[in-house]
Biopython code that builds the backbone (N, CA, C, O; Angstrom):
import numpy as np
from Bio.PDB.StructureBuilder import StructureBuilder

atoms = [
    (1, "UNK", "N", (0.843, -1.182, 0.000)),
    (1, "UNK", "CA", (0.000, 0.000, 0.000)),
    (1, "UNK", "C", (0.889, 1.246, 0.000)),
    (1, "UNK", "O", (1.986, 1.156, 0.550)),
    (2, "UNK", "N", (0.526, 2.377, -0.554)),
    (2, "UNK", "CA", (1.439, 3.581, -0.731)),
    (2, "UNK", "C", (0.975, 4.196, 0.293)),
    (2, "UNK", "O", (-0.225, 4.039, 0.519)),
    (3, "UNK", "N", (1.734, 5.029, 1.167)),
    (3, "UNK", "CA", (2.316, 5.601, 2.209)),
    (3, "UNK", "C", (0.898, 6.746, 1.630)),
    (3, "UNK", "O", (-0.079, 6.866, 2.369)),
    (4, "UNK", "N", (0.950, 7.421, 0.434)),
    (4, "UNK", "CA", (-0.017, 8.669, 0.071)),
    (4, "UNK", "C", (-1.119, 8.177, 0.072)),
    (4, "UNK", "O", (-1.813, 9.085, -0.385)),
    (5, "UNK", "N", (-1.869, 7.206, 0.312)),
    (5, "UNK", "CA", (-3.163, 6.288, 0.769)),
    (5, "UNK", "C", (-3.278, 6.368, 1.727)),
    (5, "UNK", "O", (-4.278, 6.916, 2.191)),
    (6, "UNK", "N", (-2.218, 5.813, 2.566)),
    (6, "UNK", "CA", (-2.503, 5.882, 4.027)),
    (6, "UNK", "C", (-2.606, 7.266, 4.694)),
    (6, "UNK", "O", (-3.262, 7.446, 5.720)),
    (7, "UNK", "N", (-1.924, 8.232, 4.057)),
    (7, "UNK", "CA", (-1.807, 9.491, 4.672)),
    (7, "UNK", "C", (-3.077, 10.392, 4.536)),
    (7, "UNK", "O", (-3.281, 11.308, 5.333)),
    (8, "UNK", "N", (-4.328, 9.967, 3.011)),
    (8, "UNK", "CA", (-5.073, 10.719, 2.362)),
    (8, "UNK", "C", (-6.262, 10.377, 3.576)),
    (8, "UNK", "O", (-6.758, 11.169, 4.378)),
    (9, "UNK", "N", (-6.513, 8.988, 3.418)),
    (9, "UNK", "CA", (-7.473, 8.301, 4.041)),
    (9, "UNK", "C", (-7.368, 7.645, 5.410)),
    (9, "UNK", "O", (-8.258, 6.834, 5.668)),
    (10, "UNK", "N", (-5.997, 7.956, 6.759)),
    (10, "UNK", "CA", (-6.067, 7.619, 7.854)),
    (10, "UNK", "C", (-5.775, 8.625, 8.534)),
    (10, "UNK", "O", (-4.660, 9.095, 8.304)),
    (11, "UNK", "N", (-6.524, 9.229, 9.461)),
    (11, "UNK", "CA", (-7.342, 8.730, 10.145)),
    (11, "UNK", "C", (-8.609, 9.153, 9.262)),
    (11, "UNK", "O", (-8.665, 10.379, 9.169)),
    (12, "UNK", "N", (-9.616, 8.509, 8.602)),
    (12, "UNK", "CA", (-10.860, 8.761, 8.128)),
    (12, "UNK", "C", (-11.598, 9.746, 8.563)),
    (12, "UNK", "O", (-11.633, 10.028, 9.761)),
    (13, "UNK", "N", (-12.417, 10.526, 7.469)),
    (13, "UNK", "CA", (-13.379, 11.052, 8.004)),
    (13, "UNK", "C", (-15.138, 10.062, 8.149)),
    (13, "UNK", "O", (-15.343, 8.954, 7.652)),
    (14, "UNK", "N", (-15.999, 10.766, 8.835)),
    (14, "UNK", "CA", (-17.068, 9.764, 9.046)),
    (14, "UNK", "C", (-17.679, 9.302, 8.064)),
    (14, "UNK", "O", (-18.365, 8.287, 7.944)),
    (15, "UNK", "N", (-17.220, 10.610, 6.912)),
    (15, "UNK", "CA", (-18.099, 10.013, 5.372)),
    (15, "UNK", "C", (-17.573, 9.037, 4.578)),
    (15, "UNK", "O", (-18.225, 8.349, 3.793)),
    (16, "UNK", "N", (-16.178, 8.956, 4.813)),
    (16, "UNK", "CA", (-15.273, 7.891, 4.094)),
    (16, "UNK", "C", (-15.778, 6.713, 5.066)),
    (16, "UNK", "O", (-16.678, 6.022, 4.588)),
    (17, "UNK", "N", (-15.385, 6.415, 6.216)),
    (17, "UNK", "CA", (-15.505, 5.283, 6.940)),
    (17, "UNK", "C", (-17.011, 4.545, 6.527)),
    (17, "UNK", "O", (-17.221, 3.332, 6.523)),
    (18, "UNK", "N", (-17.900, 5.528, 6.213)),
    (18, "UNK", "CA", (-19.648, 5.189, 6.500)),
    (18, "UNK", "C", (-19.340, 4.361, 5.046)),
    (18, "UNK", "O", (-19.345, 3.130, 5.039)),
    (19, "UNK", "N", (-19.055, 5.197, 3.741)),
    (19, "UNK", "CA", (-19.239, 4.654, 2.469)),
    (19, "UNK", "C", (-18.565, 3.730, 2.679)),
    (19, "UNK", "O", (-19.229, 2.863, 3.247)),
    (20, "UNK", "N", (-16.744, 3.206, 2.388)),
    (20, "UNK", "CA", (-16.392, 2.333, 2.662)),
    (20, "UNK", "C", (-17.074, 0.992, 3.387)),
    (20, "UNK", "O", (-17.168, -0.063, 2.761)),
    (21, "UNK", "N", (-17.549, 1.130, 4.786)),
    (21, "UNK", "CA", (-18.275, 0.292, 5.486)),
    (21, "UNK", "C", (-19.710, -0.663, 4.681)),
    (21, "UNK", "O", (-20.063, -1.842, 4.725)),
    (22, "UNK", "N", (-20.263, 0.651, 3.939)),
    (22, "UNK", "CA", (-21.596, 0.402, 3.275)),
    (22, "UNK", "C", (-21.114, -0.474, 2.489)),
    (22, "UNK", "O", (-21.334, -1.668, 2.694)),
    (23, "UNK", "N", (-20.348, -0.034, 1.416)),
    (23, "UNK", "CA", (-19.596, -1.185, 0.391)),
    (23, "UNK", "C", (-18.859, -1.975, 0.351)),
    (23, "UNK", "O", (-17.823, -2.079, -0.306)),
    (24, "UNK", "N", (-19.505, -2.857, 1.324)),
    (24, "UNK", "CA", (-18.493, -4.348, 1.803)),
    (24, "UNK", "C", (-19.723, -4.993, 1.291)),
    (24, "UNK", "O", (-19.686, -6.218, 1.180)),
    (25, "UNK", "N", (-20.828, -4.356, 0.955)),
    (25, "UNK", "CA", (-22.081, -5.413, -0.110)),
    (25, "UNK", "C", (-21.668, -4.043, -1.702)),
    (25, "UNK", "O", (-20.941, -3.051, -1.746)),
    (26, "UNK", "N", (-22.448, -4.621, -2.597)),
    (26, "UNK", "CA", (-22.590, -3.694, -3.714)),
    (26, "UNK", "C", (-23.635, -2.963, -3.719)),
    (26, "UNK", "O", (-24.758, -3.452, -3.843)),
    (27, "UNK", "N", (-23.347, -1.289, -3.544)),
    (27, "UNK", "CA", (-24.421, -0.163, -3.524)),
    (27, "UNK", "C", (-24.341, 0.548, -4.404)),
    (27, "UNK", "O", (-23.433, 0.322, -5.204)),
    (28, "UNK", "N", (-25.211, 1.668, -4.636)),
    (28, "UNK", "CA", (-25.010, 2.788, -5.738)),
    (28, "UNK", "C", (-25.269, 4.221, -4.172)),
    (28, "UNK", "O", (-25.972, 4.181, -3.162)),
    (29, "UNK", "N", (-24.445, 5.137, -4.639)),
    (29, "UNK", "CA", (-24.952, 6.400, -3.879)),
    (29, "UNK", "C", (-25.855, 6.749, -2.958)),
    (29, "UNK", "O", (-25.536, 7.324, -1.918)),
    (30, "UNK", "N", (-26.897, 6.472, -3.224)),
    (30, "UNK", "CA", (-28.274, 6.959, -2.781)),
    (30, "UNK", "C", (-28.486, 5.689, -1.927)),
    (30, "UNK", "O", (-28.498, 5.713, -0.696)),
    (31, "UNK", "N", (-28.636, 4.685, -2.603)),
    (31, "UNK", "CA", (-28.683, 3.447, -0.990)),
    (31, "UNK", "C", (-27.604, 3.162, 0.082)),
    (31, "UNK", "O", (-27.758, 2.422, 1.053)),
    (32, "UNK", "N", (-26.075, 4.116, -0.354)),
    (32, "UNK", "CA", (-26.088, 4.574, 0.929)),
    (32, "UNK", "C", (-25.997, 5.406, 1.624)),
    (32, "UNK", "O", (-25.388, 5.303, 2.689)),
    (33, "UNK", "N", (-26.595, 6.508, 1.215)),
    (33, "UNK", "CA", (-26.959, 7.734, 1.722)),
    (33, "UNK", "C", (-28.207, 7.262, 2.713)),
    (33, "UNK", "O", (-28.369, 7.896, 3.756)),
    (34, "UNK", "N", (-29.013, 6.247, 2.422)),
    (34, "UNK", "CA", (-30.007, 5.235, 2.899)),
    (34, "UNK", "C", (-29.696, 4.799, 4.569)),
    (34, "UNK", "O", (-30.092, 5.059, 5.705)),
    (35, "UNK", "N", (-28.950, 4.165, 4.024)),
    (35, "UNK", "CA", (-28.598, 2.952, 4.786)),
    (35, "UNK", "C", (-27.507, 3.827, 5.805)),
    (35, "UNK", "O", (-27.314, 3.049, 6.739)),
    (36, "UNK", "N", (-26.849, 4.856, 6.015)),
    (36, "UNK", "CA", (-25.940, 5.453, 6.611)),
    (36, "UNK", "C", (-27.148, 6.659, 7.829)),
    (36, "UNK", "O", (-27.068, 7.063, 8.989)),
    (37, "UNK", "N", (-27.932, 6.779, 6.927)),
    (37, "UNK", "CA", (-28.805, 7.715, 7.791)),
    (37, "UNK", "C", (-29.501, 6.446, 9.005)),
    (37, "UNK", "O", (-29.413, 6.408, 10.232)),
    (38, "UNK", "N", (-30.187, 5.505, 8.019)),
    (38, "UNK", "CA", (-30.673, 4.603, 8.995)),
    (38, "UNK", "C", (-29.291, 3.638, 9.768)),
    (38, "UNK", "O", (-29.364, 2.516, 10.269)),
    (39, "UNK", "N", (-28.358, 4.335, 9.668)),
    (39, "UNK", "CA", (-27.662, 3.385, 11.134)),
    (39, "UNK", "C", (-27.091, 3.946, 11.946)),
    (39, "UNK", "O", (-26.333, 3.524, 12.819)),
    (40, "UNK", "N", (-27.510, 5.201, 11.642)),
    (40, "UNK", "CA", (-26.798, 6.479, 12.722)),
    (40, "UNK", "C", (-27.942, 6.965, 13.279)),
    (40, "UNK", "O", (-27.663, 7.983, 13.913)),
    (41, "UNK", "N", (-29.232, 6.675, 13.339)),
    (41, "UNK", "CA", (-30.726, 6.917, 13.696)),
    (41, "UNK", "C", (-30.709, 8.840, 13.126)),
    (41, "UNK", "O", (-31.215, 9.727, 13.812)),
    (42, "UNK", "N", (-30.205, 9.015, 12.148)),
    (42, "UNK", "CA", (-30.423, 10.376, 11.382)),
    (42, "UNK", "C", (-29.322, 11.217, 11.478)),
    (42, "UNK", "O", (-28.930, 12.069, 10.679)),
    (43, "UNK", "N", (-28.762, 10.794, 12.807)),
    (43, "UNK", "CA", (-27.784, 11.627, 13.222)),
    (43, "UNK", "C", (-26.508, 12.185, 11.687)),
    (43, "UNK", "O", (-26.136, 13.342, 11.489)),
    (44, "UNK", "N", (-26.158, 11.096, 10.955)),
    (44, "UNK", "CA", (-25.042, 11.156, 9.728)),
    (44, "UNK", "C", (-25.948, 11.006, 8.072)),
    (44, "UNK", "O", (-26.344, 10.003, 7.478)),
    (45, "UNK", "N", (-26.040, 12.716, 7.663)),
    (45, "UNK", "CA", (-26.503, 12.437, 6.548)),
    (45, "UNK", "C", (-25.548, 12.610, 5.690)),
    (45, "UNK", "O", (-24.607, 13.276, 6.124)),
    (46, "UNK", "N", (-25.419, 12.055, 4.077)),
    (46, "UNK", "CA", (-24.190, 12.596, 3.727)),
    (46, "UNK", "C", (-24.818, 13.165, 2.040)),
    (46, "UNK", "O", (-25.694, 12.718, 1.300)),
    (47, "UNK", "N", (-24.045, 14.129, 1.951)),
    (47, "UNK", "CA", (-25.615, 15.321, 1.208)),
    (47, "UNK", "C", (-24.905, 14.365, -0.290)),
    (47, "UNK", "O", (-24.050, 13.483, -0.221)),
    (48, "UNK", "N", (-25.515, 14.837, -1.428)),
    (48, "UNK", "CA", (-25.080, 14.158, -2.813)),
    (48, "UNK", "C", (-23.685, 14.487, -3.149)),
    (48, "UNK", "O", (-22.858, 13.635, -3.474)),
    (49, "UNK", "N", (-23.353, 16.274, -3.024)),
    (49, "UNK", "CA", (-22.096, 16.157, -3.362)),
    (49, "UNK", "C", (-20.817, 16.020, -2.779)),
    (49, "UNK", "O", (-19.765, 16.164, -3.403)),
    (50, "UNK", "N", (-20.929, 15.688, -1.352)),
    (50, "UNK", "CA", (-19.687, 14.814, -0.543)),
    (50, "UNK", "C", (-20.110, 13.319, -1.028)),
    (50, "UNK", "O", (-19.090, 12.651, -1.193)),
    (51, "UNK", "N", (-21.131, 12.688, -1.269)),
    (51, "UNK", "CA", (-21.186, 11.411, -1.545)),
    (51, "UNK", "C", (-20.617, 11.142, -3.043)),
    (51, "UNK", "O", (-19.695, 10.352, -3.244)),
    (52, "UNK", "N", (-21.302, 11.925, -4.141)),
    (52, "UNK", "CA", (-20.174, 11.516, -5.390)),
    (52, "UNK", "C", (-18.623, 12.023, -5.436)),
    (52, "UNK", "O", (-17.641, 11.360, -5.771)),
    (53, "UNK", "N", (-18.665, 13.122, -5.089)),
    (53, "UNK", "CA", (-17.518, 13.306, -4.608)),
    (53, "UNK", "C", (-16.128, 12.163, -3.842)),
    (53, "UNK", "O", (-14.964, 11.821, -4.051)),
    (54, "UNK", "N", (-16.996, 11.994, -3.101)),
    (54, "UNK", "CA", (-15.962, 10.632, -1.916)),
    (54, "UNK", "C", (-16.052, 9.630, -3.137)),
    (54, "UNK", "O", (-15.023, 9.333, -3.744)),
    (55, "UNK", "N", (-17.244, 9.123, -3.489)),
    (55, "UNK", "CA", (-17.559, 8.249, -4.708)),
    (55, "UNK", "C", (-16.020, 8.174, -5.687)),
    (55, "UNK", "O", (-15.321, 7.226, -6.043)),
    (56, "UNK", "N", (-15.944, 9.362, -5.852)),
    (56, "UNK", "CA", (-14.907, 9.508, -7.072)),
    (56, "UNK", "C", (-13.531, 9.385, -7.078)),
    (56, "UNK", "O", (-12.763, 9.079, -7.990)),
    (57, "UNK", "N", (-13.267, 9.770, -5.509)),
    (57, "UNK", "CA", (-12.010, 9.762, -5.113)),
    (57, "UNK", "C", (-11.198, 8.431, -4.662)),
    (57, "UNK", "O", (-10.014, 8.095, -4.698)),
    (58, "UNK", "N", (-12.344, 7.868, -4.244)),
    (58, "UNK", "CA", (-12.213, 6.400, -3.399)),
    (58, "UNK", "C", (-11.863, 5.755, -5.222)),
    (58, "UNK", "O", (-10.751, 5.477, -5.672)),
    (59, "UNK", "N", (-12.993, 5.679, -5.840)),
    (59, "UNK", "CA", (-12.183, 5.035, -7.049)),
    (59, "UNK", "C", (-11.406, 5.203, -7.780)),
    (59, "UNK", "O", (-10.724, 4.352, -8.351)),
    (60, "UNK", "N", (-11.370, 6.696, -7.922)),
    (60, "UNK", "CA", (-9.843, 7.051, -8.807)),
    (60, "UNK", "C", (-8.627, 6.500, -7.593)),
    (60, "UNK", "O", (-7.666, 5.932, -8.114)),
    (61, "UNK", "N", (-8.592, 6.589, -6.381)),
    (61, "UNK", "CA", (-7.681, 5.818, -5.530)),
    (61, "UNK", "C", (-7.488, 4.355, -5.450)),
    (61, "UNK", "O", (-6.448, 3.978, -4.909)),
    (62, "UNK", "N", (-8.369, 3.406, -5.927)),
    (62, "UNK", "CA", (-8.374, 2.224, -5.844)),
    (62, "UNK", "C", (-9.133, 1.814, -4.887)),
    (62, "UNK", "O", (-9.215, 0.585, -4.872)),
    (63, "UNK", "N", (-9.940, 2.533, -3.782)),
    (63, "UNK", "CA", (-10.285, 1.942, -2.632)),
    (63, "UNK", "C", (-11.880, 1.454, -3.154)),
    (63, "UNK", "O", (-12.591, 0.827, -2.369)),
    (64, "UNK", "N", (-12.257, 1.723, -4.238)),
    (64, "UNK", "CA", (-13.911, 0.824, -4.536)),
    (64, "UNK", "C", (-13.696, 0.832, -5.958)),
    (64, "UNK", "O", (-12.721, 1.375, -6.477)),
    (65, "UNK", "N", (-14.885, 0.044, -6.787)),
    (65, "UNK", "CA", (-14.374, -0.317, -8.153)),
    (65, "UNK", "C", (-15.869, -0.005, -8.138)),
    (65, "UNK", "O", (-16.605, -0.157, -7.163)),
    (66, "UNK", "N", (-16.249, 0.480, -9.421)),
    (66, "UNK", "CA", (-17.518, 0.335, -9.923)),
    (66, "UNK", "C", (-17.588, -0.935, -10.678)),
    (66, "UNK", "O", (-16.744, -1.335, -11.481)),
    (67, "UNK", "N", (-19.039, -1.717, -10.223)),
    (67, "UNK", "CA", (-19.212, -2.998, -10.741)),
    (67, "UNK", "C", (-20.478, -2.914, -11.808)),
    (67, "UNK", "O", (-20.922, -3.916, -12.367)),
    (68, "UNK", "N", (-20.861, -1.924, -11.957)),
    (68, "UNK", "CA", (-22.127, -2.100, -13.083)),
    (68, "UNK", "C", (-23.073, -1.082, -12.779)),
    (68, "UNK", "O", (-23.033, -0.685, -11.615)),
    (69, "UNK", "N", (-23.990, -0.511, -13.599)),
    (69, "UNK", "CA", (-25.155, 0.594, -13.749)),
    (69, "UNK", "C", (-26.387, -0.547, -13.776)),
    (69, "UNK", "O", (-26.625, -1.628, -14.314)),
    (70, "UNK", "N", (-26.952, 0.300, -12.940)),
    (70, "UNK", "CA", (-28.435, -0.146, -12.809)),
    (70, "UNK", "C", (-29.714, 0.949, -12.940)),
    (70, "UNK", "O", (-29.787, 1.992, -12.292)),
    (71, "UNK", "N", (-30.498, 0.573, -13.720)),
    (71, "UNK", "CA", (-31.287, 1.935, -13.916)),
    (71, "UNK", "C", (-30.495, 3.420, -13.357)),
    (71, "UNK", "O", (-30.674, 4.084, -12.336)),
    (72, "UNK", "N", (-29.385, 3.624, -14.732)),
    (72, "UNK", "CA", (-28.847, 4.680, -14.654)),
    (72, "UNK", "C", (-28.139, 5.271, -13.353)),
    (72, "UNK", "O", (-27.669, 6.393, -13.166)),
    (73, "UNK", "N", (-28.236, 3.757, -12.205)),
    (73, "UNK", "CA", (-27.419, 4.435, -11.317)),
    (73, "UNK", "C", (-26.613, 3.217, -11.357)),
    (73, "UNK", "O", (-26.928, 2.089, -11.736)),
    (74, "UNK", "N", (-24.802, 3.950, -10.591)),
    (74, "UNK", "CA", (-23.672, 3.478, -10.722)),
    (74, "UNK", "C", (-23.414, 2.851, -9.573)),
    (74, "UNK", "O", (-23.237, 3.507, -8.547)),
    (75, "UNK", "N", (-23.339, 1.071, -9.584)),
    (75, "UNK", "CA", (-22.850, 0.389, -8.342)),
    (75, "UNK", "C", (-21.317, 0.368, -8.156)),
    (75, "UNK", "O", (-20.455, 0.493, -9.026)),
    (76, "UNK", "N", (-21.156, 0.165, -6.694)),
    (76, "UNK", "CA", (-19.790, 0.405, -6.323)),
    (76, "UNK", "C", (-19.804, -1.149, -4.832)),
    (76, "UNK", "O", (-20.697, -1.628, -4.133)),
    (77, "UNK", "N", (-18.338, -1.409, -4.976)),
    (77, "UNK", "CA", (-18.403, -2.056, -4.372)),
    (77, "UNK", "C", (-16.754, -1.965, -3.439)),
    (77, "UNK", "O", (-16.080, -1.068, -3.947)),
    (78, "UNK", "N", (-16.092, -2.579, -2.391)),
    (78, "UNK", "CA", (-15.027, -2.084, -2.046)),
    (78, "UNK", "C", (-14.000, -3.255, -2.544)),
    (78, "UNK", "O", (-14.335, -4.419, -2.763)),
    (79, "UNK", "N", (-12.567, -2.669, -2.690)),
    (79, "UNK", "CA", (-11.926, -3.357, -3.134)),
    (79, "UNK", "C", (-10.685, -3.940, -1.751)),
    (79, "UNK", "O", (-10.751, -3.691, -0.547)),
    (80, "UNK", "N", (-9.797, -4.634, -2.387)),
    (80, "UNK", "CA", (-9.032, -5.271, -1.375)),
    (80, "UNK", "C", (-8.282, -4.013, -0.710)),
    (80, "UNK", "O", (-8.459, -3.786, 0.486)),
    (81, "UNK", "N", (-7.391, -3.146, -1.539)),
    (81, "UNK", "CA", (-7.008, -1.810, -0.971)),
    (81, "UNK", "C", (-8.218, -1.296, 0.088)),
    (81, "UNK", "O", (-8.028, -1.100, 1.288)),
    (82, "UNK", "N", (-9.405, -1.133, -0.560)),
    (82, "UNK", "CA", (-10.660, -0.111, 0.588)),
    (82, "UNK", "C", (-10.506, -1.414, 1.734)),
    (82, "UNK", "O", (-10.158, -0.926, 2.809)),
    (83, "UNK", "N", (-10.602, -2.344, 1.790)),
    (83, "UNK", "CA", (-11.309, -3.150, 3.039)),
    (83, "UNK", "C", (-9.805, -3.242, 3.941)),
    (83, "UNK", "O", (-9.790, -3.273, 5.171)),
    (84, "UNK", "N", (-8.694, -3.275, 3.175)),
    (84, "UNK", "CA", (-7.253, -3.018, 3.994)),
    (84, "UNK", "C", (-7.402, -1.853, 4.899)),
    (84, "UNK", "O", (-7.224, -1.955, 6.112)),
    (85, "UNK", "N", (-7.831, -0.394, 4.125)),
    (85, "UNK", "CA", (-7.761, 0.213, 4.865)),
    (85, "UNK", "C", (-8.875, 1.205, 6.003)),
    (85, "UNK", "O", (-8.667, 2.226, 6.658)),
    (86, "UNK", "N", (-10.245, 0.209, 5.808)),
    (86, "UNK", "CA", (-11.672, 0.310, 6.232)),
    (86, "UNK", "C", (-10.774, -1.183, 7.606)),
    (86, "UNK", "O", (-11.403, -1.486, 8.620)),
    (87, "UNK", "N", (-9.950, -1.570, 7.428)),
    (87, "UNK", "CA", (-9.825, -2.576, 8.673)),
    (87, "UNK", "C", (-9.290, -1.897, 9.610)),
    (87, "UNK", "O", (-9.665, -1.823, 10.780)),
    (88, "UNK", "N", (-7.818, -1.054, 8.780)),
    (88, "UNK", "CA", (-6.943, -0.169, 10.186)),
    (88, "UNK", "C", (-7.484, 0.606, 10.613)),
    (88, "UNK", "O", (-7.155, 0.969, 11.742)),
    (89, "UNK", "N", (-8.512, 1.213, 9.982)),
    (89, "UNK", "CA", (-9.415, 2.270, 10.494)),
    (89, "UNK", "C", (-10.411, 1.924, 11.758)),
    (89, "UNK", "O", (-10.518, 2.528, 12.825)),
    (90, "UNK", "N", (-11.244, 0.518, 11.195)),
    (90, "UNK", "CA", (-11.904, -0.250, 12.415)),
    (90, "UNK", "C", (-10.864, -0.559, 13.782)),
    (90, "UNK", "O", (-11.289, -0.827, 14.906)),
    (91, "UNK", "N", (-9.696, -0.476, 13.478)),
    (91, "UNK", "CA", (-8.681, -1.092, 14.517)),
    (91, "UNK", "C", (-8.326, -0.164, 15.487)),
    (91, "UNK", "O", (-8.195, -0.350, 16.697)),
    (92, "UNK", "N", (-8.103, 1.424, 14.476)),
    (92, "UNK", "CA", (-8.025, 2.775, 15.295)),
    (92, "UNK", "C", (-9.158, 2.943, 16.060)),
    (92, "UNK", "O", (-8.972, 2.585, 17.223)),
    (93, "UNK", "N", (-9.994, 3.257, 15.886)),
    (93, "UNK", "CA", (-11.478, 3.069, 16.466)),
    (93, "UNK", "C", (-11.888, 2.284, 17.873)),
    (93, "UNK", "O", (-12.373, 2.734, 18.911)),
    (94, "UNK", "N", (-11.453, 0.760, 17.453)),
    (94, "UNK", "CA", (-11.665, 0.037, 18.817)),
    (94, "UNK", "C", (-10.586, 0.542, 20.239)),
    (94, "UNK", "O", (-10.595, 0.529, 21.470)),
    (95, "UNK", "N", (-9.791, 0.928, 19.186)),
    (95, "UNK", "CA", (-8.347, 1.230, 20.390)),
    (95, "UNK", "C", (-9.003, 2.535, 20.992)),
    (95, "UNK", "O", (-8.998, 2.752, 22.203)),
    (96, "UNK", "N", (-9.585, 3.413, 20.037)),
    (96, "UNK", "CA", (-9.885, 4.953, 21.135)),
    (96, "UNK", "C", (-11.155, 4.312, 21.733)),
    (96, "UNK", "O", (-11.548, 4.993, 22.680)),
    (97, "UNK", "N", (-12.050, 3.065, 21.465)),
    (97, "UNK", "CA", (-12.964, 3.170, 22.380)),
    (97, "UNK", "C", (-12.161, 2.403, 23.505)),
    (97, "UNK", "O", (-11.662, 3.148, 24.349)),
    (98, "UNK", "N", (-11.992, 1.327, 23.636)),
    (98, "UNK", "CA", (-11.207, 0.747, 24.756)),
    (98, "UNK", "C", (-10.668, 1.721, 25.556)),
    (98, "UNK", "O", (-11.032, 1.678, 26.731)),
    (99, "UNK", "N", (-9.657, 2.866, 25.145)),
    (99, "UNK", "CA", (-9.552, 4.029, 26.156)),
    (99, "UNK", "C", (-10.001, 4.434, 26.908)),
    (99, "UNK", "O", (-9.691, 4.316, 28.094)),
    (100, "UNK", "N", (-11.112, 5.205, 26.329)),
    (100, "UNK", "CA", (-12.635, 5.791, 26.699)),
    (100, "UNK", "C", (-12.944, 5.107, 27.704)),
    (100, "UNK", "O", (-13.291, 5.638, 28.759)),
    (101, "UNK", "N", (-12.868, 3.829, 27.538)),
    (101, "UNK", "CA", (-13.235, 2.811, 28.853)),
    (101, "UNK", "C", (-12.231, 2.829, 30.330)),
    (101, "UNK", "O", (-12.326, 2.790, 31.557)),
    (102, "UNK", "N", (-11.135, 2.926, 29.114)),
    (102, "UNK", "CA", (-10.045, 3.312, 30.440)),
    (102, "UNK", "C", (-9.157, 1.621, 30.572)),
    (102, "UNK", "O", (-8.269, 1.276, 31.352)),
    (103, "UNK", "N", (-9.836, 0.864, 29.483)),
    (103, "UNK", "CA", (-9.033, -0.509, 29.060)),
    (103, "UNK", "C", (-7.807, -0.304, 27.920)),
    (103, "UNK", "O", (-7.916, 0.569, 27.059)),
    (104, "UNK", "N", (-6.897, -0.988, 27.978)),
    (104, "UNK", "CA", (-5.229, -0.786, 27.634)),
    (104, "UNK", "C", (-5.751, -1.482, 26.207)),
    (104, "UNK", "O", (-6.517, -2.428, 26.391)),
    (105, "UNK", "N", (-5.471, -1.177, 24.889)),
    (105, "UNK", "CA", (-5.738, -1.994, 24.137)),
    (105, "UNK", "C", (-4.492, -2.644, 23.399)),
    (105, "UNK", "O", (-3.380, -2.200, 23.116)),
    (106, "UNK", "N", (-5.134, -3.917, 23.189)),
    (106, "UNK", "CA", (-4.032, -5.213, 23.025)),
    (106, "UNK", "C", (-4.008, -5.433, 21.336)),
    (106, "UNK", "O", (-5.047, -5.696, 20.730)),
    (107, "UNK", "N", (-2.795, -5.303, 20.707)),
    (107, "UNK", "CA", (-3.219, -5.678, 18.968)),
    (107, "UNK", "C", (-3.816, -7.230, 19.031)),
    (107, "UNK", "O", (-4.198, -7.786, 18.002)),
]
sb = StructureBuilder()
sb.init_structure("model")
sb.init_model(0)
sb.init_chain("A")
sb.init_seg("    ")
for serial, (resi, resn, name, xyz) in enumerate(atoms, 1):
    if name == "N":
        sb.init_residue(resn, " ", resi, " ")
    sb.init_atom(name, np.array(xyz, "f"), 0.0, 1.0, " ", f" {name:<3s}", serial, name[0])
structure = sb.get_structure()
């Protein structure tokens, strides 16, 4: 993995982590603009143009591949690069919650 990957996309923002996360199945935009609102109970909306936007960047980076159009909308799905670095990200995450707890976290 290139060092300018890791530097662009760690530590994530919530909109990268959410999409990434979403596309560990195959989505288009809008289902998960969906599916991100309904798992944050409203709290995380992510408006159209941070979503194509991130959309665009993540694939011109390698981190999702578009797999096919469906009624004119564009599925995306994550690739081995995105889920590499949708893992260290999950890994950063558990470690600041374990903190929070005030538990030492163990790799």
């Amino acid at each position: 993995m290139e060092d300018r990957i890791k530097r662009v996309y760690l530590p994530m923002t919530e909109t990268g982590f959410y999409i990434l996360f979403c596309l560990r199945e195959e989505m288009h935009g809008y289902s998960i603009g969906k599916k991100v609102s309904q798992m944050t109970g409203g709290e995380i909306t992510i408006s159209p143009g941070t979503m194509y936007g991130t959309l665009s960047k993540m694939e011109k980076d390698g981190l999702i591949s578009f797999t096919r159009e469906e009624e004119k909308r564009r599925l995306y799905r994550i690739t081995d690069l995105g889920q590499e670095i949708l893992a260290m990200e999950m890994k950063r995450i558990e470690r600041l919650y374990k903190n929070s707890k005030g538990e030492v976290y163990e790799k």
